[in-house]
C-alpha angles and dihedrals in degrees: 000000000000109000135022091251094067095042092048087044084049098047097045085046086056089044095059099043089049092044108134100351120111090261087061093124118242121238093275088050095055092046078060097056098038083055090049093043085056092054094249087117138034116218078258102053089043085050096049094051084041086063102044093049093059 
């Protein structure tokens, strides 16, 4: 994704869908995205400390 305007308008669609389900993300989850919403991650690089984190 090219801006941080698509990335912020991404990240808020995959919010809602995900809204009180059990894929609705935890606080360090969301720190992740707004990092990667910045531009300060790629979705690679958010998966790869996901996982390590687990």
């Amino acid at each position: 994704m090219q801006s941080a305007e698509q990335r912020r308008r991404a990240v808020l669609w995959a919010l809602r869908v995900a809204r009180q389900t059990a894929l609705d993300p935890n606080k360090q989850e969301r720190r992740l995205l707004a990092r990667f919403i910045l531009g300060q991650l790629t979705l690679d690089e958010v998966l790869q400390r996901l996982e390590q984190s687990s």
